[in-house]
C-alpha positions as CSV (number, residue, x, y, z in Angstrom):
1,X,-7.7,-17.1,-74.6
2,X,-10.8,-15.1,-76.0
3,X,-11.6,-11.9,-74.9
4,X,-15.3,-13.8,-74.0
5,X,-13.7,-16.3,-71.9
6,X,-11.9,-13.9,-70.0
7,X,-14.9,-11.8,-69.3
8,X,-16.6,-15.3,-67.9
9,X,-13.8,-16.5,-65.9
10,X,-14.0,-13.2,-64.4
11,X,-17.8,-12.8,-63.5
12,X,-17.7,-15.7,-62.1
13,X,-15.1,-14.6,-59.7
14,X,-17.4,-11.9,-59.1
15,X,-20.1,-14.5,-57.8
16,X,-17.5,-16.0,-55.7
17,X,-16.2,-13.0,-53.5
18,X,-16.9,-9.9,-52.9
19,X,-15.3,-7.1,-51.5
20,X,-13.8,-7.7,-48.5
21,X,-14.0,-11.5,-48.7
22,X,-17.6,-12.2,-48.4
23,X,-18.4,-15.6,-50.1
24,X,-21.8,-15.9,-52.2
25,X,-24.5,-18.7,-51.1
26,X,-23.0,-21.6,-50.1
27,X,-20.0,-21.3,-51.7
28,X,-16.8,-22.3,-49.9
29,X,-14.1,-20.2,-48.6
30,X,-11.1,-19.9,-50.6
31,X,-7.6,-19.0,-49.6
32,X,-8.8,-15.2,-49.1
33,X,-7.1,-14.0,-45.5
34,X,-9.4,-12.8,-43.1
35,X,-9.6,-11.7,-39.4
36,X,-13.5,-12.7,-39.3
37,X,-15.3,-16.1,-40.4
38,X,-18.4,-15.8,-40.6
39,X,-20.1,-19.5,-40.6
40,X,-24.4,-19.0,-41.7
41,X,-26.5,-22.3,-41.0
42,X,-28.6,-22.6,-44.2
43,X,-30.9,-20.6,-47.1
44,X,-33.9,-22.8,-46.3
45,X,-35.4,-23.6,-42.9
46,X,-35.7,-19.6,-43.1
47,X,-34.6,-16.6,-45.2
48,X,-33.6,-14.3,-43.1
49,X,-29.9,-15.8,-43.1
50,X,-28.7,-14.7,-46.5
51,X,-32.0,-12.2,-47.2
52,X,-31.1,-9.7,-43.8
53,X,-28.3,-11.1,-41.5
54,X,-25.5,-11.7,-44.3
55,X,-26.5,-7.9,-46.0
56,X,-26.1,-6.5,-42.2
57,X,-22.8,-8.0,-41.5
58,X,-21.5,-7.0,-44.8
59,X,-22.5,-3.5,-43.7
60,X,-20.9,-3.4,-40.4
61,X,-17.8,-5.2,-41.3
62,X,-17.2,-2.5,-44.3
63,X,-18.1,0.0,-42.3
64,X,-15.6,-0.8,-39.9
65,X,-13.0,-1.8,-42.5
66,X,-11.9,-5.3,-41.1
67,X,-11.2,-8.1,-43.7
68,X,-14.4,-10.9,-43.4
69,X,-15.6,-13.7,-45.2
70,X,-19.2,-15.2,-45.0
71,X,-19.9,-19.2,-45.3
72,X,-23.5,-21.0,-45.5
73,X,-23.5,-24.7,-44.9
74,X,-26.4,-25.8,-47.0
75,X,-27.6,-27.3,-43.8
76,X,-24.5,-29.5,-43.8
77,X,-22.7,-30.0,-40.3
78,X,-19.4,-30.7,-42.1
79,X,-19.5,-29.0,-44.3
80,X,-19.7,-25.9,-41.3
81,X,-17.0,-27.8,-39.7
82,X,-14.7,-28.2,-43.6
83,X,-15.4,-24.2,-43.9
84,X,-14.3,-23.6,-40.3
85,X,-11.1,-25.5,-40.7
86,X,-10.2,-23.1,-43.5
87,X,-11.1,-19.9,-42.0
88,X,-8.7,-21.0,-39.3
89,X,-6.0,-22.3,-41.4
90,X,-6.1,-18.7,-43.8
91,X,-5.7,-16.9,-40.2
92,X,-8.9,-16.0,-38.9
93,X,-8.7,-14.1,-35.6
94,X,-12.6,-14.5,-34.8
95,X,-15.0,-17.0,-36.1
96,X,-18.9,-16.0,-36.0
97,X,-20.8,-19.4,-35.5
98,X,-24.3,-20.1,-36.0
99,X,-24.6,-23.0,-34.8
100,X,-26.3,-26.6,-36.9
101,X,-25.7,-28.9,-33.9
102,X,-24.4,-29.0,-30.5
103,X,-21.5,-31.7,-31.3
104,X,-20.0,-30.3,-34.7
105,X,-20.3,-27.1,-33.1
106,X,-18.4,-27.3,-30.1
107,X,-15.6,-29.5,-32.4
108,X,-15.4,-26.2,-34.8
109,X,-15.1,-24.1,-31.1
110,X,-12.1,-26.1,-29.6
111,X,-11.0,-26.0,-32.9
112,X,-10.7,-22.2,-32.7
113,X,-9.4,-22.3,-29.6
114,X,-6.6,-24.0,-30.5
115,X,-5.5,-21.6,-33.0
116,X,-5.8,-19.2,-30.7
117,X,-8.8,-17.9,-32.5
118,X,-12.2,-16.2,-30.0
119,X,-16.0,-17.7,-31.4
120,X,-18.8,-15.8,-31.0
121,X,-22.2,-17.7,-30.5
122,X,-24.4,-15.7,-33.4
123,X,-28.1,-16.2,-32.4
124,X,-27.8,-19.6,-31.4
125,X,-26.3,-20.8,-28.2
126,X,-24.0,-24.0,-28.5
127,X,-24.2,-24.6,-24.8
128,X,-22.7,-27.9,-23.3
129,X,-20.0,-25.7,-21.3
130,X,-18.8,-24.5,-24.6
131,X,-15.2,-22.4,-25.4
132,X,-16.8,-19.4,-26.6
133,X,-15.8,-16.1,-25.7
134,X,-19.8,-14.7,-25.8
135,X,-22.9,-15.3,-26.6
136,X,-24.7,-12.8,-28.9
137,X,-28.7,-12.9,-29.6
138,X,-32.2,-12.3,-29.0
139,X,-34.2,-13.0,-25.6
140,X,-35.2,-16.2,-26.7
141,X,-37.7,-17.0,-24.3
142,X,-39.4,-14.0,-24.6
143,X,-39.7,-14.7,-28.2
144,X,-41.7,-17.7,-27.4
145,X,-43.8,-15.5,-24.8
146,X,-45.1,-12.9,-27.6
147,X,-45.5,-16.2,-29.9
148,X,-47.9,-17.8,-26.9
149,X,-49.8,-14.1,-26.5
150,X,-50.3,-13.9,-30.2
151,X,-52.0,-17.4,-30.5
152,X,-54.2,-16.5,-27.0
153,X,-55.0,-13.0,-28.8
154,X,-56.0,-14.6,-31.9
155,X,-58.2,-16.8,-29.8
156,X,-59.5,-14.1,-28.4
157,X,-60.3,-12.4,-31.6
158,X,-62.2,-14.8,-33.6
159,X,-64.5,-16.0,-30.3
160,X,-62.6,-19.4,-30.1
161,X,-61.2,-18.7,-26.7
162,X,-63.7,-19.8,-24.4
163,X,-64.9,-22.8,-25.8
164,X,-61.8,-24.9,-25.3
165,X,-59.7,-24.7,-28.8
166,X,-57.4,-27.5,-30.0
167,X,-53.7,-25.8,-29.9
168,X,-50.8,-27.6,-32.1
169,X,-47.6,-26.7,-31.0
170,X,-44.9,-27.0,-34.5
171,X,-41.5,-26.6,-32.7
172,X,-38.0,-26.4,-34.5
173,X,-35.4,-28.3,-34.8
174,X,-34.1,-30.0,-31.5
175,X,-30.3,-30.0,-32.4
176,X,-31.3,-26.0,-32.2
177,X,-31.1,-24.7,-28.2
178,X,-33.1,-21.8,-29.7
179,X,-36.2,-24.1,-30.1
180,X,-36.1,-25.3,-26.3
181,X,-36.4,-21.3,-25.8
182,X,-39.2,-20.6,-27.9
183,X,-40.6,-23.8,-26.7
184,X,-40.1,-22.5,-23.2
185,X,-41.8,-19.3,-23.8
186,X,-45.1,-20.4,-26.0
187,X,-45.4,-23.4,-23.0
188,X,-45.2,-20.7,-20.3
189,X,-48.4,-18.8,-21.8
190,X,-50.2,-21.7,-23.0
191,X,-49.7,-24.4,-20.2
192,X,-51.6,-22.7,-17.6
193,X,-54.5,-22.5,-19.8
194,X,-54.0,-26.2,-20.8
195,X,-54.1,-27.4,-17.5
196,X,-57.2,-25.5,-16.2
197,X,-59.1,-26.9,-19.1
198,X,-59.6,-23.1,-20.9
199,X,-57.6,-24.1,-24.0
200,X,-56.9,-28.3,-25.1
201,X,-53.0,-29.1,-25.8
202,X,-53.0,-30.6,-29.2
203,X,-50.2,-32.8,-31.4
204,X,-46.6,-30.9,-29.9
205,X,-43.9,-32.1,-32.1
206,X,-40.2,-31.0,-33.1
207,X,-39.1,-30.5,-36.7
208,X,-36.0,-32.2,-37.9
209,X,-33.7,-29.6,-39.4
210,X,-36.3,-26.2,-39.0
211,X,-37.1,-28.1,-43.1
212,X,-40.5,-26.7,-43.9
213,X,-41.6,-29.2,-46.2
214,X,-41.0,-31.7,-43.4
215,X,-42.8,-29.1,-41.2
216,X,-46.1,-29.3,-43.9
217,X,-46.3,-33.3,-43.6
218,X,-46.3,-32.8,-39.8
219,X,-49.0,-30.5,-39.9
220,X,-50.8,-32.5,-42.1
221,X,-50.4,-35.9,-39.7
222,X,-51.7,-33.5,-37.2
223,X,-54.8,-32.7,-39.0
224,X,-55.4,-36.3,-39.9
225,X,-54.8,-36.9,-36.2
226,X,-57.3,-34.7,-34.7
227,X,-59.7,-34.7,-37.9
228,X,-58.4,-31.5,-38.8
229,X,-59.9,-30.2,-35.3
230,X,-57.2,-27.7,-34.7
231,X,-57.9,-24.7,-33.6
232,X,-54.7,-23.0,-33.5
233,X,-50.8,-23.2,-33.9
234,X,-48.0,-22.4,-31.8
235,X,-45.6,-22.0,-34.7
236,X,-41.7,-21.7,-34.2
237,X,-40.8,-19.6,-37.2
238,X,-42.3,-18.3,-40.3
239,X,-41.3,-21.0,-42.7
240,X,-43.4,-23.2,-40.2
241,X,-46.4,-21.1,-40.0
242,X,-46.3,-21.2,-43.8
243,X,-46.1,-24.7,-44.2
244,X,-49.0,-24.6,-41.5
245,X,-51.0,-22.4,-44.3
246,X,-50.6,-24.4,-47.1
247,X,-51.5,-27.4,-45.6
248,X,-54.8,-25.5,-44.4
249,X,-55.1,-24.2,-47.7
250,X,-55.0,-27.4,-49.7
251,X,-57.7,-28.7,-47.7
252,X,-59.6,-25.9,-48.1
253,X,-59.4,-24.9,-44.4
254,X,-60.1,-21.8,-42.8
255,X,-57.7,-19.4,-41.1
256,X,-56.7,-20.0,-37.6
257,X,-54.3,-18.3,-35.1
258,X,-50.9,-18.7,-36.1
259,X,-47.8,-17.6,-34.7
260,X,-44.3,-16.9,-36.5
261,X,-41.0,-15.3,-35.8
262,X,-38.0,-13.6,-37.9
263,X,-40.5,-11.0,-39.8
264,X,-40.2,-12.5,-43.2
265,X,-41.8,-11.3,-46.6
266,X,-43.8,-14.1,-46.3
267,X,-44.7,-13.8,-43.0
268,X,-45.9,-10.7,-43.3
269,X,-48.2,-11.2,-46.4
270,X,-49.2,-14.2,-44.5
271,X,-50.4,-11.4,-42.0
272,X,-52.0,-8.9,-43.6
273,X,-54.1,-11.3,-45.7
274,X,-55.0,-13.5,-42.7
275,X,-53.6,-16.4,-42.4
276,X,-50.9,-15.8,-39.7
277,X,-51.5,-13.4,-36.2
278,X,-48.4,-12.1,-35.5
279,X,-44.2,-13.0,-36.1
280,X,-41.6,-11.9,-33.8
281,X,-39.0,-9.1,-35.6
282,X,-35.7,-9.9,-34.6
283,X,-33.7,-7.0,-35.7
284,X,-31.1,-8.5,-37.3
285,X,-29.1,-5.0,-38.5
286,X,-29.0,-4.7,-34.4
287,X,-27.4,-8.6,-34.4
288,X,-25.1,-7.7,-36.8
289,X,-24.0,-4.8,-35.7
290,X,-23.3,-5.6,-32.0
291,X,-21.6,-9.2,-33.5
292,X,-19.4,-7.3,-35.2
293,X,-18.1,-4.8,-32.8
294,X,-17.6,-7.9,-30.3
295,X,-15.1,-9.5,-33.4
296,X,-13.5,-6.4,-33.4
297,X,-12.8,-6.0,-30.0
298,X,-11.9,-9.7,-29.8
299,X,-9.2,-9.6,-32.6
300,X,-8.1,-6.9,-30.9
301,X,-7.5,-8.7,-27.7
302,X,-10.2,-6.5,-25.8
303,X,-13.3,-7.0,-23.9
304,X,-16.5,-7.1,-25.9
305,X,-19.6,-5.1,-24.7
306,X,-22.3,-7.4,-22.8
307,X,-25.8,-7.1,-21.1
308,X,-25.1,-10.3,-19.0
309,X,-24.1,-13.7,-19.0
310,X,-26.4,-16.8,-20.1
311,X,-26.0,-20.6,-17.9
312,X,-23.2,-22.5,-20.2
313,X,-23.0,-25.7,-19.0
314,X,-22.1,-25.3,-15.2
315,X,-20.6,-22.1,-15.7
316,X,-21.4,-18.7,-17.4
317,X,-20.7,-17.6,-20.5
318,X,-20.6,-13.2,-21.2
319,X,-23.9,-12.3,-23.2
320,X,-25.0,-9.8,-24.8
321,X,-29.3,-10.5,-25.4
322,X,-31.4,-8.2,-27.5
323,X,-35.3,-7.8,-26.9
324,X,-37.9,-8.7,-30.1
325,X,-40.7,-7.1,-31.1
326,X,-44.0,-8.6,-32.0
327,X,-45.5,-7.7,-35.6
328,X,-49.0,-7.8,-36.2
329,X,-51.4,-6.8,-38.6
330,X,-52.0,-3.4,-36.6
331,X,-47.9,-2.7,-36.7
332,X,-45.9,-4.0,-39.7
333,X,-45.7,-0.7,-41.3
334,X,-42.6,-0.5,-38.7
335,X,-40.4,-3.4,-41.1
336,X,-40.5,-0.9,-44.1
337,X,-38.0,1.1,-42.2
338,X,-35.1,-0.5,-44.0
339,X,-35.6,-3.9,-42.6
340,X,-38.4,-5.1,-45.4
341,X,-39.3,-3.2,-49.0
342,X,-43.0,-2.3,-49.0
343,X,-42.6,-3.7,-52.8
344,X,-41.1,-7.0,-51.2
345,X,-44.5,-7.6,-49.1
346,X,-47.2,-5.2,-51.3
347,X,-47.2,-7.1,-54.3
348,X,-49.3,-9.3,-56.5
349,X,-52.2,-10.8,-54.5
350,X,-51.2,-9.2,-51.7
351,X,-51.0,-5.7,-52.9
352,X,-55.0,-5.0,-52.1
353,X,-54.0,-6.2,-48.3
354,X,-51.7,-2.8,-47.8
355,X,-52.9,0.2,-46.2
């Protein structure tokens, strides 16, 4: 075999794994042993997964020397399930799930528990009186709260509150108990106002999967429904609210209130030039971190740290729930504190946006 080959063969293996077990993209696991499986949903209905929470767990699982490996599904509820099984066959002590659907999720859960193996519930909660051993996220209601204030803010700002504006409502994906939350939260704030008449409740509608480019032909029925009377958005994430822009865009729309959530590159450019209000920062370092310490403890047969416990099913299931902040054009300075790279956001276009 050729010197060259070799040298291939051998950067690919790089691609594959690195240190400590961590699998690239959506790239299976191999037979690597490892105490911790970590199981990611997908690249695509938002960034954040492989941009900020697979970096952070990385960090914390090297920094507290325990052997890992880190699975993305592509989106693919068996393929979760396929990568589960062989975390749990190699040995894993503690499996990290975030979640694609209630039903392949609880399978992958009893699964674990079989093998003797604790699951943490990683910002999504399975629910459905699930197996896990705790539940670790972000307040997700109050996530949808600072969504609903930053739409009735941006009514506020551009004069549109008072004269009853059209609000669309672009919720994720309903095999996601996260987008019940959020849902939850943006209804709390903007309900009251729909039923005294002060604001009118426009097209509501789920999207399959958190896909964005499902997300954009929604938006675009919506503003064929209404003849593109919509005034603002109550939108679920970032890659929504950007789907929401480029529909606007292409029809050479105005700006309107817009909301977001997981503090995106995007997101924020979409901010500062504009065309989004606010997004919710959801720290993920902070996720990360606390997730790990809980596997540690787990594979260790001790008690993880928790703020609470969250309904699961009819009992309760240990929590530990993390408050999010809400970035607007006034405070986004804030991300560049490790989370975000000013070059990542203050770039091209958007460069003359930056203070």
């Amino acid at each position: 075999m050729s010197r060259l080959i070799v040298a291939l063969l051998i950067a690919a293996l790089a691609v594959g794994l690195s240190v400590g077990g961590a699998t690239a993209g959506g790239a299976k696991s191999t037979a690597t042993t490892a105490d911790i499986c970590v199981l990611l949903p997908d690249p695509k209905s938002s960034v954040r997964w492989e941009t900020q929470d697979r970096p952070a767990l990385v960090a914390a699982f090297k920094k507290a020397k325990v052997t890992y490996v880190i699975n993305n599904a592509d989106g693919d509820a068996q393929k979760q399930r396929t990568q589960a099984d062989q975390c749990l066959a190699n040995g894993a002590k503690v499996v990290i799930l975030v979640s694609l659907d209630a039903g392949s999720s609880l399978a992958i859960e009893r699964a674990a528990v079989a093998k003797q193996a604790k699951v943490i519930e990683y910002d999504r909660q399975v629910g459905k009186s699930s197996p896990a051993a705790i539940y670790i996220s972000f307040d997700g209601r109050a996530v949808g709260v600072l969504q609903g204030r930053g739409v009735v803010a941006g009514l506020r700002a551009n004069g549109k509150y008072g004269q009853k504006p059209v609000v669309a409502e672009l919720n994720g994906g309903e095999t996601d108990n996260n987008s019940f939350l959020f849902k939850g939260g943006y209804d709390s704030i903007l309900k009251p106002l729909y039923a005294n008449g002060t604001f009118k409740k426009g097209p509501d509608q789920f999207v399959p999967g958190w896909d964005n480019q499902k997300a954009r032909t929604i938006f675009e029925q919506m503003l064929v429904s209404t003849g593109n009377k919509i005034d603002g958005v109550a939108a679920a994430n970032d890659g929504l609210a950007g789907a929401v822009v480029s529909a606007l865009k292409a029809k050479k729309l105005k700006p309107i209130p817009l909301s977001g959530q997981d503090a995106t590159a995007q997101g924020v450019q979409n901010i500062i030039s504009g065309w989004q209000t606010m997004t919710v920062w959801k720290d993920t370092r902070k996720l990360a971190t606390a997730s790990a310490a809980a596997a540690i403890a787990l594979s260790k047969g001790q008690k993880p740290k928790q703020t609470g416990t969250v309904a699961n099913g009819s009992k309760k299931l240990p929590a530990f729930i993390i408050p999010p902040v809400s970035i607007t054009k006034a405070n986004y300075q804030q991300l560049f504190n490790g989370y975000l790279r000013k070059g990542e956001v203050c770039r091209g276009e958007f460069k003359k946006f930056c203070k």
